[in-house]
C-alpha positions in Angstrom: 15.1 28.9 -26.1 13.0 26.7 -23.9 13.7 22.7 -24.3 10.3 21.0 -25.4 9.1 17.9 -23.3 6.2 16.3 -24.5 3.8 14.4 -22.2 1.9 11.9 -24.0 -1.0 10.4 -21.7 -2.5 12.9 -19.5 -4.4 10.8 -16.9 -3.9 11.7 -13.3 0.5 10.6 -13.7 1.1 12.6 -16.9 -1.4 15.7 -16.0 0.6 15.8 -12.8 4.0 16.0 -14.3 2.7 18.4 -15.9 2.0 20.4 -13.3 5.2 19.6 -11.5 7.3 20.7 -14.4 5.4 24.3 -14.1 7.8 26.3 -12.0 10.0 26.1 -15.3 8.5 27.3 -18.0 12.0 29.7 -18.8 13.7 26.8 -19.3 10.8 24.1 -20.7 8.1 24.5 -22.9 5.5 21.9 -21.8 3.9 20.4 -24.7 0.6 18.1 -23.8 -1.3 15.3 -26.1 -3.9 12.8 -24.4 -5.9 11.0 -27.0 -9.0 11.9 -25.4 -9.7 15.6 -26.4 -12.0 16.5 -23.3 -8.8 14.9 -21.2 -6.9 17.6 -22.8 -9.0 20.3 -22.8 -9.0 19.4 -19.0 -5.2 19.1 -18.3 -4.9 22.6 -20.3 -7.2 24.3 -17.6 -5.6 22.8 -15.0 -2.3 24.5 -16.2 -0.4 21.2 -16.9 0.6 22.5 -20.5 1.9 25.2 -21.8 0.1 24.2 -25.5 -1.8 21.2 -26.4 -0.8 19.1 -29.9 -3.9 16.8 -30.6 -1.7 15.8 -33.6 0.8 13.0 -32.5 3.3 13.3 -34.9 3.6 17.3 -34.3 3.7 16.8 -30.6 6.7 15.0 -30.4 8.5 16.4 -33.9 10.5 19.3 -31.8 11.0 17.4 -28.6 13.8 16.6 -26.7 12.0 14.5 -24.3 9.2 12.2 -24.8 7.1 11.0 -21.9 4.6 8.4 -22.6 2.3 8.2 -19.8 0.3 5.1 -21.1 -1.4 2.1 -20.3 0.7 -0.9 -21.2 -1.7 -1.9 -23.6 -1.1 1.3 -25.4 2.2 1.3 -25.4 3.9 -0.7 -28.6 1.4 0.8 -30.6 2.5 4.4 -29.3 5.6 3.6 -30.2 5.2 2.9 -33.1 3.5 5.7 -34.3 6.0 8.2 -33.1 9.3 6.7 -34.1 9.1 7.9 -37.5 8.8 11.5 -36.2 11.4 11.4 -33.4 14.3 13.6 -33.9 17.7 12.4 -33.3 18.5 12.4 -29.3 15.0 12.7 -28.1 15.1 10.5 -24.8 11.6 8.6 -24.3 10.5 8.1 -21.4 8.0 5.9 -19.9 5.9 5.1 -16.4 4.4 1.4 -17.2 4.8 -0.4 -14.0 6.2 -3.7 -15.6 9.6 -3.3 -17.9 10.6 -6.1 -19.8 8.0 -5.8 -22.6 8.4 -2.0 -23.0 11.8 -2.2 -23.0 12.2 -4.7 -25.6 9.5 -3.0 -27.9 11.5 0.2 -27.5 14.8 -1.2 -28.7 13.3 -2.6 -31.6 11.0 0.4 -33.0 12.7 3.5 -32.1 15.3 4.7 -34.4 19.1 4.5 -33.9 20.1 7.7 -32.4 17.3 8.2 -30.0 17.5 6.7 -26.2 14.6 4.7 -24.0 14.8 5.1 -20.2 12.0 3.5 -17.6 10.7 5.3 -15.3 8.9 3.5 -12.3 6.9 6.0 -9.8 6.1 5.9 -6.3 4.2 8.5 -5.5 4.2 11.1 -2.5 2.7 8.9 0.5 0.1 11.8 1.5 -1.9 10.5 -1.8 -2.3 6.8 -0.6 -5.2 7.9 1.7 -6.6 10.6 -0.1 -10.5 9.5 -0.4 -10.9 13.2 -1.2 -10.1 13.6 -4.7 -10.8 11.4 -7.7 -8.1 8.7 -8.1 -7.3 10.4 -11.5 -7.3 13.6 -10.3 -3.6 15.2 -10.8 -1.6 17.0 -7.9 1.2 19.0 -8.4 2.8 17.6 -5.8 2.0 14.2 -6.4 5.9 12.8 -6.8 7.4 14.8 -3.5 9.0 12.5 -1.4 8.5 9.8 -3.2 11.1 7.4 -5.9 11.5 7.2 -9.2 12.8 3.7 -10.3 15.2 4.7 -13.2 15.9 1.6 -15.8 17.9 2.2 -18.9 18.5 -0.5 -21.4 22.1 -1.8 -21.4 24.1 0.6 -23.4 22.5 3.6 -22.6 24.7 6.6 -23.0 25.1 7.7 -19.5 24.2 11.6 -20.4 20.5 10.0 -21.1 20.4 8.1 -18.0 21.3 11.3 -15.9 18.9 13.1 -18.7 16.0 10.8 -17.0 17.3 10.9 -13.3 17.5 14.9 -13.1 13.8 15.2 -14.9 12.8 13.0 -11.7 14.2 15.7 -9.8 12.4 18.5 -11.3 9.5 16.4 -10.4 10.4 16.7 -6.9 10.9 12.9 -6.5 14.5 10.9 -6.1 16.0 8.9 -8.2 16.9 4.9 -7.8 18.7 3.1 -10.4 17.8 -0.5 -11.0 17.3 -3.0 -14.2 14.1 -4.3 -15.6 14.5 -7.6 -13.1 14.9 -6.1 -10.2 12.4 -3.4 -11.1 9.9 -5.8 -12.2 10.0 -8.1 -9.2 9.3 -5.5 -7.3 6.3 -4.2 -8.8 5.5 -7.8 -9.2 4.8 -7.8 -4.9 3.2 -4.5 -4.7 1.7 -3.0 -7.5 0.5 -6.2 -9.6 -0.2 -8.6 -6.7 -2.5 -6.6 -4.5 -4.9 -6.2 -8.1 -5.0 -9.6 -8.7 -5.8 -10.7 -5.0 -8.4 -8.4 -5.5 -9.7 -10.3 -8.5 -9.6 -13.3 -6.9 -11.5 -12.3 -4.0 -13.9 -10.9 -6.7 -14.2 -14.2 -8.3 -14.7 -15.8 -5.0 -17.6 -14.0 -3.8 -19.3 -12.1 -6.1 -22.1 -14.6 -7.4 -21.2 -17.3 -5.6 -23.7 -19.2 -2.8 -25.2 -16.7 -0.6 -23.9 -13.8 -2.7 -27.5 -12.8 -2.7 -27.9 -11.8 0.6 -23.8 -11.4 1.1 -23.7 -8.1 -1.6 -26.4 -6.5 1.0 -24.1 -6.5 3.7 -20.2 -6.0 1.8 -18.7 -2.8 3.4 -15.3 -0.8 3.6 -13.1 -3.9 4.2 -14.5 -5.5 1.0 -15.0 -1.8 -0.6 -11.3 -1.5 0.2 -9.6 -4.4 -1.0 -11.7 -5.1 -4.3 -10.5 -1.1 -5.1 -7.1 -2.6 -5.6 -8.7 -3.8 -9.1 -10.9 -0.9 -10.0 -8.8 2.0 -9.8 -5.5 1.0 -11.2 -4.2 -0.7 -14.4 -7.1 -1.3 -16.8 -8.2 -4.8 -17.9 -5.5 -5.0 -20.7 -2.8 -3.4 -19.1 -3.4 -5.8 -15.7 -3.3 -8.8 -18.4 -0.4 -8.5 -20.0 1.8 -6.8 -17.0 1.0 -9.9 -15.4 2.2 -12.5 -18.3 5.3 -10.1 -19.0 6.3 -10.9 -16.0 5.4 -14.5 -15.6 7.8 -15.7 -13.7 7.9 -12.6 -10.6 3.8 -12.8 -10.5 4.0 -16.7 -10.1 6.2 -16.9 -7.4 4.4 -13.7 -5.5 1.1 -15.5 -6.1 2.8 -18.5 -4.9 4.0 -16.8 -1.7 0.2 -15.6 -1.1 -1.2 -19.1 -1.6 1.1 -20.3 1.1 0.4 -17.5 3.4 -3.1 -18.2 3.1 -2.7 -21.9 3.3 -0.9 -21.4 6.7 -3.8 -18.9 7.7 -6.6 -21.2 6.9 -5.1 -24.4 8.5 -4.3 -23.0 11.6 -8.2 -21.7 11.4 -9.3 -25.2 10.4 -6.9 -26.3 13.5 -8.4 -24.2 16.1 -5.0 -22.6 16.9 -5.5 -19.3 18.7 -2.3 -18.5 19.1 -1.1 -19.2 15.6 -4.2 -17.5 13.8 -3.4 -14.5 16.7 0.4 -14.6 15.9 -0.3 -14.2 12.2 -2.8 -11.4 12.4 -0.6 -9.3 14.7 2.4 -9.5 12.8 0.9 -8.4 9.2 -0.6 -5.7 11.4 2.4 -4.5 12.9 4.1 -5.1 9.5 1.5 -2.8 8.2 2.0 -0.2 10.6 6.0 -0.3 10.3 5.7 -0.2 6.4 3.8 2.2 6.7 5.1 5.1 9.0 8.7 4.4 7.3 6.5 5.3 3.6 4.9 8.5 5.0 8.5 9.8 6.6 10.4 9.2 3.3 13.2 8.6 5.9 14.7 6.3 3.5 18.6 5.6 3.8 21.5 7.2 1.6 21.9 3.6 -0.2 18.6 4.5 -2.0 19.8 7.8 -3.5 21.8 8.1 -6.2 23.9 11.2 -6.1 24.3 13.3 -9.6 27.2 15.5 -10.3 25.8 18.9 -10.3 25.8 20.9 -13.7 25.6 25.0 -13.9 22.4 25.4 -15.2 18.8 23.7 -15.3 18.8 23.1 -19.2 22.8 21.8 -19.3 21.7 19.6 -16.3 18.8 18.6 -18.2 19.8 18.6 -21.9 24.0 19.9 -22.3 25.9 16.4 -21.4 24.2 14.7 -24.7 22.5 17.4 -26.8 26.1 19.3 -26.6 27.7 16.4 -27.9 26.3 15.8 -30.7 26.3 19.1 -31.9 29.9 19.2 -31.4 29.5 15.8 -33.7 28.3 17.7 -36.7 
């Protein structure tokens, strides 16, 4: 009988698990809920569930793993509303870019017996240049070659962890273990700083002196940049990733300011070869960064290597779903 995984949240990450997850259909029965019905009427032509379940207690009553593909600003209330329906082992499963909140919201709202991993995803580098579909629009190939950071609260059964890390595989993606710190400081330097640089470049131009005249002539470079807060994290979500995680997104604001200081004095200076120096080396940083992202090259430390189990749904579902029926 097919093992039910419900996607909750079926914007461009969620639809496209969805899609990923297709191939197995013997072994998975994709169930899909977006609160937004014309979002799931949309995800269901797409083919990124096998049913949809408007109603979000019956979505996730039968599943054995819960994916909430959410906003941050959506996610304690989520929780909240599904705990009283989750059955005993479900794993939930989340894609939020900051931890520390979510974490801490999960231990205290979902019932005992029932696991939380995070999931933090870096999608396939073909899709960071592609101007040709709609930033929501989901791939089904969205997560190849790319990582999956995998957080589990301490004291996590380990079956749930490998639970989490194999469903990454299915995804096509690879899996890297790391805590909520290490996870957060990350996303701290590239996921939450480049959105709020672009708010503050925003709030330094846009109707300031000479902005008049200034919004005539803004092009690709200032279309470019400014995306960085359009077509992410909404509003909400930005807000309170970015007071979460006080601490990361002050220092990695910090580090900015003094770049910029450095840039702008050496301006003020009249210091060709410093302003030269600088430019060169974020361009060649740019340009390394960038080729090792789109060869996925990365080195075995990255990879975590999972013991490999006979069959899709034991490597799935058997380590923790096996033991507790051997429980009762």
């Amino acid at each position: 009988m097919p093992v039910q995984i419900t996607i909750i949240g079926l914007g461009q990450i969620g639809a496209s698990m969805g899609l990923a997850l297709a191939d197995h259909k013997d072994t998975i029965l994709r169930v899909g809920h977006d609160k937004n019905l014309d979002v799931e009427r949309a995800a269901f032509q797409k083919g990124a569930a096998d049913k949809m379940e408007h109603n979000l207690p019956k979505a996730v009553r039968d599943a054995k793993v819960v994916v909430l593909c959410l906003p941050l600003s959506q996610m304690r209330e989520t929780l909240e509303f599904i705990a009283p329906d989750l059955q005993e082992g479900t794993v939930v499963l989340d894609t939020t870019p900051i931890k520390a909140g979510v974490q801490k919201w999960a231990q205290e709202i979902l019932p005992d017996g029932c696991y939380f991993v995070g999931l933090v995803p870096a999608i396939n580098p073909e899709f960071l240049h592609d101007f040709h579909h709609a930033p929501s629009a989901p791939q089904p190939d969205l997560f190849s070659k790319g990582i999956f950071l995998v957080d589990a609260p301490r004291g996590t059964p380990e079956e749930a962890v490998i639970l989490a890390m194999n469903f990454v595989r299915l995804l096509g993606a690879e899996a890297l273990l790391a805590d909520s710190l290490e996870a957060d400081g990350l996303m701290s330097t590239t996921h939450l700083l480049p959105q709020l640089v672009a708010a503050s470049l925003l709030n330094a131009t846009i109707d300031q002196p000479g902005w008049l005249d200034a919004r005539k002539m803004a092009g690709r470079a200032y279309a470019t940049v400014t995306a960085g807060l359009a077509d992410h994290d909404e509003i909400d979500s930005l807000r309170l990733s970015a007071l979460h995680n006080q601490a990361g997104v002050v220092h990695a604001l910090d580090v900015t300011i003094a770049a910029l200081r450095g840039l702008r004095d050496d301006i003020e200076n009249g210091d060709e070869d410093g302003v030269a120096l600088r430019l060169e080396s974020a361009l060649k940083g740019r340009k390394r960064w960038l080729n090792e992202r789109m060869s996925a090259d990365w080195t075995k430390s990255t990879q975590t290597e999972l013991p490999d189990l006979p069959s899709l749904t034991e490597r799935l579902f058997g380590g923790l779903f096996l033991r507790k029926s051997r429980k009762k």
